[in-house]
DOPADREN-495746 format. One record per atom (N, C-alpha, C): x, y, z; residue in one letter. Coordinates in steps of 0.1 Angstrom, whole numbers, padded with zeros to 4 digits, always signed. Layout:
! DOPADREN-495746
XYZA;...
END
This chain:
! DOPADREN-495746
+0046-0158-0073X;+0059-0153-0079X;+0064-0164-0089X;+0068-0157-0101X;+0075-0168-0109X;+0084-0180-0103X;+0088-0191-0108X;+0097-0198-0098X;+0109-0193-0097X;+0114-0188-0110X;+0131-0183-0114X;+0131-0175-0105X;+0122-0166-0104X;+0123-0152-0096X;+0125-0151-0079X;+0123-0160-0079X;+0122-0169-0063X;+0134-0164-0057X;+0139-0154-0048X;+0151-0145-0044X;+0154-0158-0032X;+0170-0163-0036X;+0174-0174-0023X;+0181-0168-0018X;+0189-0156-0021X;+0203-0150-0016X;+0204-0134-0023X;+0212-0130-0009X;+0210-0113-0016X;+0215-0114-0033X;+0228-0122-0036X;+0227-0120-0051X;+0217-0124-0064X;+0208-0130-0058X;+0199-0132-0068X;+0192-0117-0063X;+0185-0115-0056X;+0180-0105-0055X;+0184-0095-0058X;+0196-0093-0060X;+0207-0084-0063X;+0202-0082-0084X;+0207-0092-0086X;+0202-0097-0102X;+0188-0093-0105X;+0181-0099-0097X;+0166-0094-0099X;+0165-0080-0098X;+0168-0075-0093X;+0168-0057-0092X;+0173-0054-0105X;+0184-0055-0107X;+0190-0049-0118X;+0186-0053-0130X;+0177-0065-0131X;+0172-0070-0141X;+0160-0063-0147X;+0152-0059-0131X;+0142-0047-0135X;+0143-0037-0143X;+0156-0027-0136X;+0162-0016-0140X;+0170-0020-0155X;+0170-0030-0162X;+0176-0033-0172X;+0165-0030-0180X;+0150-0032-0179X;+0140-0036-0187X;+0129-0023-0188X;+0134-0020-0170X;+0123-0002-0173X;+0135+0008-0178X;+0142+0006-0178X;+0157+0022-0174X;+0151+0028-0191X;+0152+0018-0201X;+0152+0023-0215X;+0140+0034-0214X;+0128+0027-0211X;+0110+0029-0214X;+0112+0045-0207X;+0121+0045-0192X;+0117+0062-0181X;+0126+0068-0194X;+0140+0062-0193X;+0151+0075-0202X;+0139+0078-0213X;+0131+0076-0221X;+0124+0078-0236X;+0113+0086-0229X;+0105+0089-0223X;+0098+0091-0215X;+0099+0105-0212X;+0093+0117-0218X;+0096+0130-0217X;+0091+0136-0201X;+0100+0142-0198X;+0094+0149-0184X;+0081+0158-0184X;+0078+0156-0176X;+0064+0166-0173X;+0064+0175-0177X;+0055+0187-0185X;+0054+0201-0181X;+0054+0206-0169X;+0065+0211-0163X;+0062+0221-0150X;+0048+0231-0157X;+0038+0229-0141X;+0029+0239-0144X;+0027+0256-0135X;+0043+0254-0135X;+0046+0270-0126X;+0053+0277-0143X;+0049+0289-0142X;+0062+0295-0149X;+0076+0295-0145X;+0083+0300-0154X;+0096+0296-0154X;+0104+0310-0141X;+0093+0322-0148X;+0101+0331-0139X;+0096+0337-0130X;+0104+0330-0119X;+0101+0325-0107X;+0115+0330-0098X;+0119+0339-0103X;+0127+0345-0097X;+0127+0347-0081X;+0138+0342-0074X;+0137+0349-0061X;+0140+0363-0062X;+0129+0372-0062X;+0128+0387-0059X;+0133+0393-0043X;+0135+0388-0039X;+0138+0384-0022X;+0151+0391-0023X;+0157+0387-0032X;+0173+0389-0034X;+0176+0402-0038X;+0167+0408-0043X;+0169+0424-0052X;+0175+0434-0040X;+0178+0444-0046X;+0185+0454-0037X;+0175+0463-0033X;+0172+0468-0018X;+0162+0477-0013X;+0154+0484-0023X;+0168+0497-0029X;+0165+0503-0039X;+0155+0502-0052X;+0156+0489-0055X;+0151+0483-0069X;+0137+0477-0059X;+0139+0472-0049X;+0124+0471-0046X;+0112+0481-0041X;+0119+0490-0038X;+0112+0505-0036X;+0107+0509-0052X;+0118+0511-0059X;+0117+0515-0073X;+0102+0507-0080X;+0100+0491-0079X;+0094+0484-0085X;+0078+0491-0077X;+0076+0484-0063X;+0064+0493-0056X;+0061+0505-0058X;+0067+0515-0062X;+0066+0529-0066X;+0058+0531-0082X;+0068+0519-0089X;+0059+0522-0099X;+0044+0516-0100X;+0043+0502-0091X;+0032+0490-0088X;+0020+0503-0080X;+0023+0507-0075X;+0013+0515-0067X;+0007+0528-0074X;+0019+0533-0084X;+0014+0545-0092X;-0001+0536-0103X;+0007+0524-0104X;-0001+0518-0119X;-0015+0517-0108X;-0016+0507-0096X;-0029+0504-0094X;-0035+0517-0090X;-0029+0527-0084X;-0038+0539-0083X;-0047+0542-0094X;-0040+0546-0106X;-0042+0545-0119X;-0054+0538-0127X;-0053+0527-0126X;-0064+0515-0127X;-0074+0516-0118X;-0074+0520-0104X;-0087+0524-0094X;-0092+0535-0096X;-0087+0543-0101X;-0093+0559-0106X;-0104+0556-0114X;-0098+0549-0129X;-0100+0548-0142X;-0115+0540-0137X;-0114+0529-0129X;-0123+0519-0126X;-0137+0523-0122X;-0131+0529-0107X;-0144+0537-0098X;-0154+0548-0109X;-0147+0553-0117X;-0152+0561-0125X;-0160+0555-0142X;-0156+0545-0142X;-0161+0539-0153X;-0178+0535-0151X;-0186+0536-0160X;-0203+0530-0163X;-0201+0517-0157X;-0213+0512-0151X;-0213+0495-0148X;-0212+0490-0163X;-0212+0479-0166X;-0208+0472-0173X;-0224+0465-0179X;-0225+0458-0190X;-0236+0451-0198X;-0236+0442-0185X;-0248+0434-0188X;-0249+0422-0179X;-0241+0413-0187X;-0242+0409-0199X;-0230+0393-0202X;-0215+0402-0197X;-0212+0412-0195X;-0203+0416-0189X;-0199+0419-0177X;-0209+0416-0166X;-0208+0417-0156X;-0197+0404-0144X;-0200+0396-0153X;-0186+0380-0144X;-0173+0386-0142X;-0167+0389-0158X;-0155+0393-0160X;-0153+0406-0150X;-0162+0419-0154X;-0156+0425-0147X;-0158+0429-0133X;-0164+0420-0126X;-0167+0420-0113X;-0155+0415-0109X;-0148+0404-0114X;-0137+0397-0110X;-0124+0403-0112X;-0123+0414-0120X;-0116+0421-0122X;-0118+0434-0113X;-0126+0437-0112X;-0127+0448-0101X;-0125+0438-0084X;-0127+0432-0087X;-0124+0428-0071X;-0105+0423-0069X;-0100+0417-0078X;-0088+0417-0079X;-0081+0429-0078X;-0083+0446-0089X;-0080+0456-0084X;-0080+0462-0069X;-0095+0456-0068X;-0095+0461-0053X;-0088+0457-0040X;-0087+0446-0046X;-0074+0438-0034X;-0060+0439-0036X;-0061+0437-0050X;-0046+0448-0049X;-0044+0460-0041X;-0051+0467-0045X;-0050+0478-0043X;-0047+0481-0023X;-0059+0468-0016X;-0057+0465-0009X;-0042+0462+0003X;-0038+0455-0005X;-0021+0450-0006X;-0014+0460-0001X;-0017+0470-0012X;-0002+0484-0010X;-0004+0487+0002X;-0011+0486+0012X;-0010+0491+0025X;-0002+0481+0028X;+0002+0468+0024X;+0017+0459+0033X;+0024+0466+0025X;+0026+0466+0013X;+0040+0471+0005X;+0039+0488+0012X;+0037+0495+0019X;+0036+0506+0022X;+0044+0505+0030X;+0039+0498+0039X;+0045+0490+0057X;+0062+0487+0055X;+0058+0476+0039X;+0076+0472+0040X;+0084+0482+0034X;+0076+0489+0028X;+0088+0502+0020X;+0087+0508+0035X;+0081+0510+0045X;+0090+0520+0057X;+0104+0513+0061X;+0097+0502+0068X;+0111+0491+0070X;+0117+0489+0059X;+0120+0492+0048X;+0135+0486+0042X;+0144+0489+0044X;+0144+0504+0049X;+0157+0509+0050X;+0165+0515+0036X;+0153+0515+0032X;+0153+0527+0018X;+0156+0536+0021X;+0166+0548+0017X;+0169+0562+0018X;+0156+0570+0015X;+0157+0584+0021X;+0145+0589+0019X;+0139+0593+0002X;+0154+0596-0002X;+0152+0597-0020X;+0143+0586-0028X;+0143+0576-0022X;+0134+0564-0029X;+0119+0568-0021X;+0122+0567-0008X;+0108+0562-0001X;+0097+0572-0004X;+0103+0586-0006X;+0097+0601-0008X;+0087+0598-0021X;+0089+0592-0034X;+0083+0592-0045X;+0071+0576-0044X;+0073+0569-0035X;+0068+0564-0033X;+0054+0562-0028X;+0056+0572-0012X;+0044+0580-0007X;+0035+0587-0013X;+0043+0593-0025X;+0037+0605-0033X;+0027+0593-0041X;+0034+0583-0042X;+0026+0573-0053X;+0011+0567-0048X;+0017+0562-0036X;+0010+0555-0027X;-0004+0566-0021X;+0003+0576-0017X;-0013+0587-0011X;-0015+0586+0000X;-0019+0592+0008X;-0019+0590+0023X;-0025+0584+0025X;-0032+0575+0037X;-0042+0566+0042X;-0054+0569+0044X;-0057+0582+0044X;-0071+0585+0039X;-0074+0585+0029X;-0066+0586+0016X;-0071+0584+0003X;-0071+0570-0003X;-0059+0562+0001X;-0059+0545+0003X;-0075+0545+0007X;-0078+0549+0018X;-0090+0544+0023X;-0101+0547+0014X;-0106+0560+0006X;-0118+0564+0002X;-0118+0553-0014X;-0100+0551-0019X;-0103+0544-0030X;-0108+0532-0031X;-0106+0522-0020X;-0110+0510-0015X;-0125+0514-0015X;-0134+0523-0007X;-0143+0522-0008X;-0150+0527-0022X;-0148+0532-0027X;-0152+0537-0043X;-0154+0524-0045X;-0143+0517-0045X;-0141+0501-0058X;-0154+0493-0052X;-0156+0491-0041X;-0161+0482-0034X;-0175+0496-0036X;-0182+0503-0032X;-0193+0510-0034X;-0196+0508-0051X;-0183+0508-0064X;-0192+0508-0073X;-0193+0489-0076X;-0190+0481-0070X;-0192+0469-0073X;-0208+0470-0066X;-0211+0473-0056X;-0226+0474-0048X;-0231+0477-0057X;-0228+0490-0066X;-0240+0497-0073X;-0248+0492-0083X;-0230+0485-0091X;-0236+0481-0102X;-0243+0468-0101X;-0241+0462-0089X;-0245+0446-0090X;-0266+0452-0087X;-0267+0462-0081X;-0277+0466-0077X;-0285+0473-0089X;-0279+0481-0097X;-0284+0484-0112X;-0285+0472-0118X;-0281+0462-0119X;-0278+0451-0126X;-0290+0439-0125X;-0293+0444-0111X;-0303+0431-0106X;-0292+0417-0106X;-0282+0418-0101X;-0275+0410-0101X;-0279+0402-0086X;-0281+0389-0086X;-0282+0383-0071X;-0268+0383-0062X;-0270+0388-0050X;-0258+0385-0043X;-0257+0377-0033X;-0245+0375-0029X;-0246+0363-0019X;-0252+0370-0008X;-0250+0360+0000X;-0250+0370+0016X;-0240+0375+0025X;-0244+0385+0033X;-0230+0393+0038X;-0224+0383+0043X;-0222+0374+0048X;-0210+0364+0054X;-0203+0356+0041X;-0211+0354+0031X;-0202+0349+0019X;-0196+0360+0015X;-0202+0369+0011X;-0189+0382+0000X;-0177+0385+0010X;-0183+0380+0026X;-0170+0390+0029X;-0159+0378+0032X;-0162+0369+0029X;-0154+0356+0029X;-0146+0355+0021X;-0154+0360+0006X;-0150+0358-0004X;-0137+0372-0012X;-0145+0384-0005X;-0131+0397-0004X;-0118+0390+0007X;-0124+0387+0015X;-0109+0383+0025X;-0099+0374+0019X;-0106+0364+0013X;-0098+0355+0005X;-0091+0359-0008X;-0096+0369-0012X;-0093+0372-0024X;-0078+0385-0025X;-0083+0391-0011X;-0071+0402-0004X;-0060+0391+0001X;-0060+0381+0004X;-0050+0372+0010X;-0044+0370-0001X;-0051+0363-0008X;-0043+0362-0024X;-0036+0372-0033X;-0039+0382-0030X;-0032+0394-0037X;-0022+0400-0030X;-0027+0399-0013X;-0013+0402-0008X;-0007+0392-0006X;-0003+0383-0011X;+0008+0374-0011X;+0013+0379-0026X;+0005+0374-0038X;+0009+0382-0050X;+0018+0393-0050X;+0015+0401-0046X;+0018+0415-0044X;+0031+0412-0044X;+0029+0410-0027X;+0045+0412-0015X;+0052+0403-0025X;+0053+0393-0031X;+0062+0386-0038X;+0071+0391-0048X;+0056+0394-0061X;+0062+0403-0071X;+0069+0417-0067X;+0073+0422-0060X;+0073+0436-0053X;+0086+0431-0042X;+0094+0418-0045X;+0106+0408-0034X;+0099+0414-0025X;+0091+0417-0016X;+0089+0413+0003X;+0081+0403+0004X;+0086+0395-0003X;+0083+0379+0004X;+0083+0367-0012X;+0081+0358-0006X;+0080+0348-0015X;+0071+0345-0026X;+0077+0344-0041X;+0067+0342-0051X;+0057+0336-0050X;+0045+0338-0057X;+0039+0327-0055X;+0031+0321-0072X;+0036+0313-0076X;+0032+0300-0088X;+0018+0306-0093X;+0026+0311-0106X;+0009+0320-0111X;+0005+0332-0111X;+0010+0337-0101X;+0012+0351-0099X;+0012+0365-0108X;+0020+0360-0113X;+0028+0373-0121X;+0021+0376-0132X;+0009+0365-0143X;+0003+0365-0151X;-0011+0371-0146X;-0016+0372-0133X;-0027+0376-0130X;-0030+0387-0123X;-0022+0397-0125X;-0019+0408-0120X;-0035+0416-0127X;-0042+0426-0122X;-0053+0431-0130X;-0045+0443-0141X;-0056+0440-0151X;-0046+0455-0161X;-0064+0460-0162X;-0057+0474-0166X;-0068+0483-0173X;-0068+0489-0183X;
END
């Protein structure tokens, strides 16, 4: 240590501190803050009123029905097109996956039946939840199998669906207020 700097008594040390903070304070104040790498809107959805979150799931579940239809029914894809839309079809599928919690929390909200009613209608009963799921996931088989595409093995893909359904239903339930946002979210919703 320098000799000056040599602390004999809390007021020199005292000095020496503030002497720091005299020499960095300028350099941090000039010094732009980080980009936050969350978006901005990050809204607590948590806070919305039953109604408005029924309303929102009602329409979230008409759209992914919509986009699973369109999907299951679509040609496989070119092979240089195959990454993209594998990954896209697997995100619909786990969406789609999801609406069975957003299904669950639209019973518990305590939504009047006038909301909940157009909802179900949206949603489909659980046999048809179920045959869509399998469509998405049967035409991902097919085409990876038209494709000559290599696939993992059964303990990786299903590693890799589970993980992928976790992530969407958290997505989901967030965007949809029954539960907490989650950073990134809202931009990676699948469209069709």
């Amino acid at each position: 240590m320098v000799p000056f700097m040599v602390p004999r008594s809390w007021p020199a040390r005292s000095l020496r501190i503030l002497l720091v903070f005299a020499l960095t304070g300028p350099a941090f104040a000039q010094t732009p803050a980080p980009r936050a790498d969350t978006p901005t809107d990050l809204e607590d959805r948590q806070g919305w009123t039953v109604d408005r979150k029924v309303d929102e799931a009602t329409k979230r579940a008409a759209e992914l029905k919509a986009q699973a239809h369109r999907r299951k029914d679509e040609p496989c894809p070119a092979m240089v097109d195959w990454d993209r839309w594998f990954q896209e079809t697997l995100d619909l599928e786990a969406s789609w996956v999801a609406m069975r919690d957003v299904r669950d929390k639209v019973r518990r909200s305590g939504a009047g039946g006038d909301k909940v009613r157009p909802f179900r209608e949206a949603f489909g009963s659980a046999a048809e939840w179920e045959a869509l799921v399998n469509a998405l996931r049967q035409s991902m088989v097919e085409c990876a199998r038209q494709l000559n595409v290599k696939r993992a093995g059964r303990s990786e893909e299903l590693r890799m669906v589970t993980e992928r359904e976790n992530e969407r239903r958290a997505i989901e339930l967030g965007d949809l207020g029954f539960g907490p946002r989650v950073p990134g979210g809202r931009g990676t919703r699948p469209s069709g």
